[in-house]
VOSEVO-187377 format. One line per 10 residues: number of its first residue (from 1); their letters; for each residue z, x, y of N, C-alpha, C. Coordinates in nm, 4 decimals. Example, Ala and Ser with C-alpha at 12.3 -4.5 7.8 and 13.67 -1.06 7.14 Angstrom:
1	AS	0.7800/1.3190/-0.5690/0.7800/1.2300/-0.4500/0.7800/1.3200/-0.3300 ~ 0.7080/1.2850/-0.2250/0.7140/1.3670/-0.1060/0.7870/1.2900/0.0030
// end
This chain:
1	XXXXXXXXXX	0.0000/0.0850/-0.1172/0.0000/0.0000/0.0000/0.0000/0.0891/0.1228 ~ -0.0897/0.0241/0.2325/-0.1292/0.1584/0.3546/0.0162/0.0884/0.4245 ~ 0.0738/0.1971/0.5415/0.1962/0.1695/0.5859/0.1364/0.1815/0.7662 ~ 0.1783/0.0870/0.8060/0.0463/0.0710/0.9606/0.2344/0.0506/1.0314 ~ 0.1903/0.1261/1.1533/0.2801/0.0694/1.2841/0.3194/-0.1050/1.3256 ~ 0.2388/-0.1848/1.2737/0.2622/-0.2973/1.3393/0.3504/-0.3641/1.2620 ~ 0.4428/-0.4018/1.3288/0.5770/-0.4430/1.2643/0.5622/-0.5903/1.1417 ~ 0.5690/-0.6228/1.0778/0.5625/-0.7305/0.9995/0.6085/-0.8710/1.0543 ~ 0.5461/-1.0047/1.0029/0.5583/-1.1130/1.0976/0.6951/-1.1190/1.0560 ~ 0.7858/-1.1125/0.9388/0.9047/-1.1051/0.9576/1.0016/-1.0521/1.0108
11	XXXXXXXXXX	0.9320/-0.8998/1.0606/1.0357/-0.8145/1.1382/1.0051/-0.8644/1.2951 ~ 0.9667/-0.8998/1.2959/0.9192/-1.0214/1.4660/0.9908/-1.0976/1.4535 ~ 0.9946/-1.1350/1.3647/1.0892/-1.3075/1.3979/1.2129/-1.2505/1.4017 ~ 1.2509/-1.1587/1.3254/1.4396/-1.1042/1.3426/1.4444/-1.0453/1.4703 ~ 1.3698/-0.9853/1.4785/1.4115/-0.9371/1.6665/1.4358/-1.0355/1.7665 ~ 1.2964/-1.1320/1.7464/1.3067/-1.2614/1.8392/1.4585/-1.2981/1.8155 ~ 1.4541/-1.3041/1.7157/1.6322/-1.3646/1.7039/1.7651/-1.3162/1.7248 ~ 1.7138/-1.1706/1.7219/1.8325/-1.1086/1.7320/1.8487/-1.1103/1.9120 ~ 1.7352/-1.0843/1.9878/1.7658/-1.0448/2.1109/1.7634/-1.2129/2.1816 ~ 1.6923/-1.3043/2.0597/1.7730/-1.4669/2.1359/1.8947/-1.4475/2.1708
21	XXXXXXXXXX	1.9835/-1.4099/2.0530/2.1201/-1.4571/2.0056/2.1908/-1.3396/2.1523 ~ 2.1345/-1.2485/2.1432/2.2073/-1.1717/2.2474/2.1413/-1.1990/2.3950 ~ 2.0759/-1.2761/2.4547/2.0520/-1.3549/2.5545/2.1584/-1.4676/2.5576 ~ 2.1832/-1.4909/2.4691/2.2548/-1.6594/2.4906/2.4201/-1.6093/2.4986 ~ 2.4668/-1.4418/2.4997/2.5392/-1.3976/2.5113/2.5468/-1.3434/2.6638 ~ 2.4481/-1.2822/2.7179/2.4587/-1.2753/2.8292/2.3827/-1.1356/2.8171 ~ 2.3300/-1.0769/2.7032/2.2927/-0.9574/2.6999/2.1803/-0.9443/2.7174 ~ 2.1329/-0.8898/2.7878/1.9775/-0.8724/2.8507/1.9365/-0.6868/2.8837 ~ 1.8051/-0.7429/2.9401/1.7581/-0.5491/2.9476/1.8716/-0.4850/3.0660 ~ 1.8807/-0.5940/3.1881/1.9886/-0.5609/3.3134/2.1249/-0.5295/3.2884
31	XXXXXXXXXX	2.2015/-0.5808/3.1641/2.2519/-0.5812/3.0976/2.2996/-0.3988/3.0433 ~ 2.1901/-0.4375/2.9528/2.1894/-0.2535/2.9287/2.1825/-0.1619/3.0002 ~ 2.0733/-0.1724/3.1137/2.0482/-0.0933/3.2354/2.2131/-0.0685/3.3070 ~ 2.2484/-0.1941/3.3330/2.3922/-0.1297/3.4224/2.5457/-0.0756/3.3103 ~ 2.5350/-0.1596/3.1731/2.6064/-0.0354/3.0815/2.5651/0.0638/3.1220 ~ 2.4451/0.1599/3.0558/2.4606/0.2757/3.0209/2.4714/0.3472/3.1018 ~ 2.4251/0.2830/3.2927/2.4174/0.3333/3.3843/2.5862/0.4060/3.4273 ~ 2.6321/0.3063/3.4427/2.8306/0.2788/3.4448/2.8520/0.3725/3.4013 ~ 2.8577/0.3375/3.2741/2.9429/0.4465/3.1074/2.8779/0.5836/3.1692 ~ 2.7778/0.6402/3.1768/2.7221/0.7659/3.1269/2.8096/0.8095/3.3213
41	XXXXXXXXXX	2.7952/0.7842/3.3903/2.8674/0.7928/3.5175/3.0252/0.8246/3.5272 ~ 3.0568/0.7564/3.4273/3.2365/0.8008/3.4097/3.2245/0.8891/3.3192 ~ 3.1283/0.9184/3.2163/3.1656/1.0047/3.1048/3.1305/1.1658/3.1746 ~ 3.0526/1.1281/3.2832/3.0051/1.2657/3.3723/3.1305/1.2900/3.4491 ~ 3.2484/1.1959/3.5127/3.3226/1.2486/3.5526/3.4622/1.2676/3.5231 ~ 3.4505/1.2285/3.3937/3.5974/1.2563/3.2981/3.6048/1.4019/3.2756 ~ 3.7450/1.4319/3.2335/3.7583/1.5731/3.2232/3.7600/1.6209/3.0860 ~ 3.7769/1.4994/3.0168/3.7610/1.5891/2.8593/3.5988/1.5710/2.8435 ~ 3.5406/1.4641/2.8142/3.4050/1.4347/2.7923/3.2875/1.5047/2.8214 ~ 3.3361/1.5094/2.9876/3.2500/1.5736/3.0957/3.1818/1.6677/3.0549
51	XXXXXXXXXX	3.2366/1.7585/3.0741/3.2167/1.9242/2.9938/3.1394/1.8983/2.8669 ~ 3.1616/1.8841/2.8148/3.1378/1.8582/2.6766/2.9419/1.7692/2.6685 ~ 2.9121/1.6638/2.7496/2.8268/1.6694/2.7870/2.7015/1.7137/2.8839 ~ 2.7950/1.8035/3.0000/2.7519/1.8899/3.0718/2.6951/1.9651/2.9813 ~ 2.7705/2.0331/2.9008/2.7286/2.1470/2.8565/2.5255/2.1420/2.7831 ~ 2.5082/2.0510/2.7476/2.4045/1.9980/2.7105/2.3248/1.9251/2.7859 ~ 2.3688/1.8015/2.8639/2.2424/1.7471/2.9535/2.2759/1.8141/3.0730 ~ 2.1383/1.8697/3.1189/2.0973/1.9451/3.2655/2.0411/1.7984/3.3388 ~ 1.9443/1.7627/3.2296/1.8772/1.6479/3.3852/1.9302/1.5109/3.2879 ~ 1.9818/1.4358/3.3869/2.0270/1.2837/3.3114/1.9795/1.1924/3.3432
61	XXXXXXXXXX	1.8626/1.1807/3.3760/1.7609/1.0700/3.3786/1.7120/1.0584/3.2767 ~ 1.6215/1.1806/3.1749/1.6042/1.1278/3.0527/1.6778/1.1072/2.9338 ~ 1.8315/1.1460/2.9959/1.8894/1.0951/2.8684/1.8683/0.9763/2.8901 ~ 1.9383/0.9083/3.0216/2.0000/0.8062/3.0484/1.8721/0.6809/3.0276 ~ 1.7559/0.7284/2.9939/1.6368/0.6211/2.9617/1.6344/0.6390/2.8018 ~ 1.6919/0.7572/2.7658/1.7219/0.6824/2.5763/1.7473/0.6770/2.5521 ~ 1.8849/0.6574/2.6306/2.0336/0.5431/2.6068/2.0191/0.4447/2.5873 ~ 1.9289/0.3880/2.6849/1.8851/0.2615/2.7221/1.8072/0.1851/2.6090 ~ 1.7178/0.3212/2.5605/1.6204/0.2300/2.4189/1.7382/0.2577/2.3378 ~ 1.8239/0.3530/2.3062/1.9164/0.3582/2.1745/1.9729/0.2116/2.1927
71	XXXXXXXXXX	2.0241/0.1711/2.3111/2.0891/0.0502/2.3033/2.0190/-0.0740/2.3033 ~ 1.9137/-0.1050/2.3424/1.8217/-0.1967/2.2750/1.7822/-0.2167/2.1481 ~ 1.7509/-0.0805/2.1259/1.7596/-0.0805/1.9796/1.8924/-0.1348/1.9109 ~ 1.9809/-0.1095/1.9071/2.0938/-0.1713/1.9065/2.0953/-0.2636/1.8903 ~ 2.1185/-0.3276/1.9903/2.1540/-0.4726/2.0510/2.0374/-0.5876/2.0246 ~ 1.8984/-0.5774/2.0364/1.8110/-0.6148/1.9989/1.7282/-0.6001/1.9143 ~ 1.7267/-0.5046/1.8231/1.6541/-0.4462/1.7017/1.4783/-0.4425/1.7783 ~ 1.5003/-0.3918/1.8624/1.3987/-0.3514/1.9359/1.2521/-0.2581/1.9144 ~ 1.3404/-0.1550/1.8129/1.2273/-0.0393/1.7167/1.1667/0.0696/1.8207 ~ 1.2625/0.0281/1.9453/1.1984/0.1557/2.0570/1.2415/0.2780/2.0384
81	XXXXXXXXXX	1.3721/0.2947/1.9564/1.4534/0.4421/1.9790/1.3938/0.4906/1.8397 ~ 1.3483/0.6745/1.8299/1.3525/0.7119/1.7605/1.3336/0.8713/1.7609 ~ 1.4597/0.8450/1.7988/1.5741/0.9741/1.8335/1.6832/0.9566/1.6856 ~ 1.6634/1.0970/1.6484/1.7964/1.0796/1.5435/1.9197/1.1777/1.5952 ~ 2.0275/1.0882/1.6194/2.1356/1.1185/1.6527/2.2694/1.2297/1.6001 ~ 2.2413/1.2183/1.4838/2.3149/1.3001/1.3977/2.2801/1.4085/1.4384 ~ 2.1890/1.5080/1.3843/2.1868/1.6393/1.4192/2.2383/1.7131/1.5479 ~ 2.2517/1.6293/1.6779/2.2687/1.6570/1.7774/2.4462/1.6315/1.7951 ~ 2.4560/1.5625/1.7396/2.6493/1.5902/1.7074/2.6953/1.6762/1.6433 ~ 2.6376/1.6737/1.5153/2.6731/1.7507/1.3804/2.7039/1.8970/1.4764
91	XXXXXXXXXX	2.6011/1.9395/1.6031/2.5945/2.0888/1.6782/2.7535/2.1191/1.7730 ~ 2.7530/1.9933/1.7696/2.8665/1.9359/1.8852/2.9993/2.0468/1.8319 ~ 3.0808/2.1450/1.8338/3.1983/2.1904/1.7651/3.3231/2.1152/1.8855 ~ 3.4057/2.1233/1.7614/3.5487/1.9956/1.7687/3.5162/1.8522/1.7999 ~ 3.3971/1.8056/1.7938/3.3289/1.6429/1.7741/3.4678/1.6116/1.6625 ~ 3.5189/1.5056/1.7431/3.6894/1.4834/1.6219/3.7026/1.2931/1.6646 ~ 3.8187/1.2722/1.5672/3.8508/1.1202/1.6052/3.8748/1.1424/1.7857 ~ 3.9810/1.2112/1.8356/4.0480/1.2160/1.9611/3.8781/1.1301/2.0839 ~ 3.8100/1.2833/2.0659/3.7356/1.2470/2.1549/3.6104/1.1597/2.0939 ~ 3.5998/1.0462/1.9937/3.5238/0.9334/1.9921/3.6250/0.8480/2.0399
101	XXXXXXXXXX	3.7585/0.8309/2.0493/3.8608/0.7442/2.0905/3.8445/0.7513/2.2517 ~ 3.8452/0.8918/2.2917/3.7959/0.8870/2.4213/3.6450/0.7892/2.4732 ~ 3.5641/0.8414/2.3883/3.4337/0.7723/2.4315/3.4672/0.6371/2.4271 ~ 3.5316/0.6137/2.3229/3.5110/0.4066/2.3467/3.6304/0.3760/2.3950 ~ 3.6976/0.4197/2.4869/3.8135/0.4105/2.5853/3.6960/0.4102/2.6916 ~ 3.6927/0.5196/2.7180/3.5822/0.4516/2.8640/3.4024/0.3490/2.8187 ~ 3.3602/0.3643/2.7011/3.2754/0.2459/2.6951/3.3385/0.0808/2.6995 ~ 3.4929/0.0960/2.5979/3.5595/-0.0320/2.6759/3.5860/-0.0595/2.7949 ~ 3.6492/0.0449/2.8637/3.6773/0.0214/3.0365/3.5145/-0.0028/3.0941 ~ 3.4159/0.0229/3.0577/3.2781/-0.0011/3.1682/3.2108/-0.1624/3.1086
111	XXXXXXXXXX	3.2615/-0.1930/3.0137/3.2336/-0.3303/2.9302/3.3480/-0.3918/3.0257 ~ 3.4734/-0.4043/3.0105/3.5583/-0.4866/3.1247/3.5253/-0.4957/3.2518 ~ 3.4227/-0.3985/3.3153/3.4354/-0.3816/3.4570/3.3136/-0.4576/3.4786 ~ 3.2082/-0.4442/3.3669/3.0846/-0.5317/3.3901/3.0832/-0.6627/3.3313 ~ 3.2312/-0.7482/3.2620/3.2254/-0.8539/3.1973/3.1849/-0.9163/3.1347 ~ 3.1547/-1.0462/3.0597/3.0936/-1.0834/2.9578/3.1604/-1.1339/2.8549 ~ 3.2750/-1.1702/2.8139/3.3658/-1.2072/2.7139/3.2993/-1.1774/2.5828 ~ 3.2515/-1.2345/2.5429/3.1558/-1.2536/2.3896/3.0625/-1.0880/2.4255 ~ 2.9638/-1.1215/2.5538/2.9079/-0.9950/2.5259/2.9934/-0.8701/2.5011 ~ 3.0541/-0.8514/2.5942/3.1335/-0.6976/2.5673/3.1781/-0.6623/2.4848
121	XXXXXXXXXX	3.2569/-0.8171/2.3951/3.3230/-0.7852/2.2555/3.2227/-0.7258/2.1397 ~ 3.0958/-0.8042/2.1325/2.9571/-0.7635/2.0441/2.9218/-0.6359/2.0982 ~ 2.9315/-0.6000/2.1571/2.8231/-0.4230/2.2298/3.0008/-0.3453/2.2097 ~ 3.0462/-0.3631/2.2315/3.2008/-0.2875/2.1740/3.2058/-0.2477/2.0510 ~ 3.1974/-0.3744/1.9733/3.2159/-0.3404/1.8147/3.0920/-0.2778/1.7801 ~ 2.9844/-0.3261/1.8342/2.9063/-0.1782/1.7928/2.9044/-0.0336/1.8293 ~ 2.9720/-0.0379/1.9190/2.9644/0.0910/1.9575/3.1231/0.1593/1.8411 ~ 3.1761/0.0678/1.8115/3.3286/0.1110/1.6922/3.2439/0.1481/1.6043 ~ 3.1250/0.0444/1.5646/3.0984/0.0639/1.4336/2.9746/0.2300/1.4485 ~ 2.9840/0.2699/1.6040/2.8667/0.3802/1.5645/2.9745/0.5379/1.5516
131	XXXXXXXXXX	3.1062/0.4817/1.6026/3.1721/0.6116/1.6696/3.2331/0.6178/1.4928 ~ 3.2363/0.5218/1.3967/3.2992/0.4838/1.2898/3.1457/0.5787/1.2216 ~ 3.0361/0.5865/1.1916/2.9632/0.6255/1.1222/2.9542/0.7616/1.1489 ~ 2.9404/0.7816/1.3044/2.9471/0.9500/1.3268/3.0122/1.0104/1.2705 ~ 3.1541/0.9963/1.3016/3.2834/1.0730/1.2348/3.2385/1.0212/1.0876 ~ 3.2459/0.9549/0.9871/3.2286/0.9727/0.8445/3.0580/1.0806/0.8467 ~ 2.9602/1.0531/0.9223/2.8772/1.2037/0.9349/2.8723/1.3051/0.9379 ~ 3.0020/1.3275/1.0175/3.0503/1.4344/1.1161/3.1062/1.5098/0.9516 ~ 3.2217/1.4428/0.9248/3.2983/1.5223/0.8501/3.2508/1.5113/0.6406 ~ 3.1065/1.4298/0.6391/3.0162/1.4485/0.4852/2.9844/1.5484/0.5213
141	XXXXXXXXXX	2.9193/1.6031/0.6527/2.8293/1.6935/0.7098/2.9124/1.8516/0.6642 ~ 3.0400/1.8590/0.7306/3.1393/1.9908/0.7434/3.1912/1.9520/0.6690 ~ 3.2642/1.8898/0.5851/3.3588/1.8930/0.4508/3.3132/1.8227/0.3401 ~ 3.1969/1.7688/0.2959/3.1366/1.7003/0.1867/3.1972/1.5953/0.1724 ~ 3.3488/1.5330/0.2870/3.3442/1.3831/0.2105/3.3760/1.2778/0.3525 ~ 3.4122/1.1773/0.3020/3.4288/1.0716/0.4194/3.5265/1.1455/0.5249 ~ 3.5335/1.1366/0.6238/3.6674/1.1609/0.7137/3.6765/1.0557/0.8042 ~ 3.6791/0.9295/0.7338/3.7692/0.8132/0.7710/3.8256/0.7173/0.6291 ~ 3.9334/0.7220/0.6014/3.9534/0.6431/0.4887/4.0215/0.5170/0.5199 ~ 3.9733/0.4467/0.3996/4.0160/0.2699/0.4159/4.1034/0.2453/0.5841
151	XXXXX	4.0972/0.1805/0.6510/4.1637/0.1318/0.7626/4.1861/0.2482/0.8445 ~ 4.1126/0.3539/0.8502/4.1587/0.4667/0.9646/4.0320/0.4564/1.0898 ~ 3.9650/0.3523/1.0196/3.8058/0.3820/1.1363/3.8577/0.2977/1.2463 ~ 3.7867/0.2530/1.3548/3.7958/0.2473/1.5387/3.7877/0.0676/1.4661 ~ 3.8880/0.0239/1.4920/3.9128/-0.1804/1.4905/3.9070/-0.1917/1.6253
// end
């Protein structure tokens, strides 16, 4: 079977639905635009984080535009991002629980400040459930096994 770019009429209809369901939440492209805008703004001026992404982005415009598809992708099953994330942590040294607790300490504080009840709670827990996959990445990657066990991941 030939394998073509154009997405299947079923993988159309789940997007349609997925980015319905997150419209009727309040989640939209403006939406994302002023998250990642916010978040990536405090994470530039925090003092643990900061550094830590300094050290790597020089210009933050193009991160900050494939933030934007990572989180569409996300949030809408969009199929725009295809950036793989892992390798670029895995480089990260002391990438630990502390500072993903940090990150979704200030991705929660920029979700409260931009509101949304339902939305913030849905784009929150995903972002638990990504800081939850890294770290079990992080530590298959450097120690061959999970490093989150039963009930230790981001609730």
């Amino acid at each position: 079977m030939e394998k073509t770019d154009t997405p299947s009429p079923h993988a159309i209809q789940m997007r349609d639905e997925k980015r319905r369901a997150a419209a009727e939440m309040g989640i939209d492209d403006a939406f994302v635009s002023e998250l990642v805008e916010r978040f990536y703004a405090r994470i530039q001026a925090d003092p643990v984080l900061g550094p830590v992404f300094g050290e790597r982005i020089t210009d933050w415009a193009p991160h900050l535009a494939q933030m934007k598809r990572f989180w569409r992708s996300i949030l809408f099953s969009s199929g725009e991002y295809l950036g793989r994330p892992m390798p670029l942590h895995l480089a990260i040294p002391g990438l630990d629980k502390p500072m993903f607790a940090r990150w979704l300490d200030l991705f929660g504080a920029t979700l409260a400040e931009i509101g949304g009840g339902d939305a913030a709670e849905h784009v929150h827990e995903r972002a638990r459930m990504i800081a939850n996959s890294f770290l079990n990445g992080i530590a298959i990657h450097h120690h061959g096994k999970m490093g989150l066990g039963p009930g230790e991941g981001f609730a």
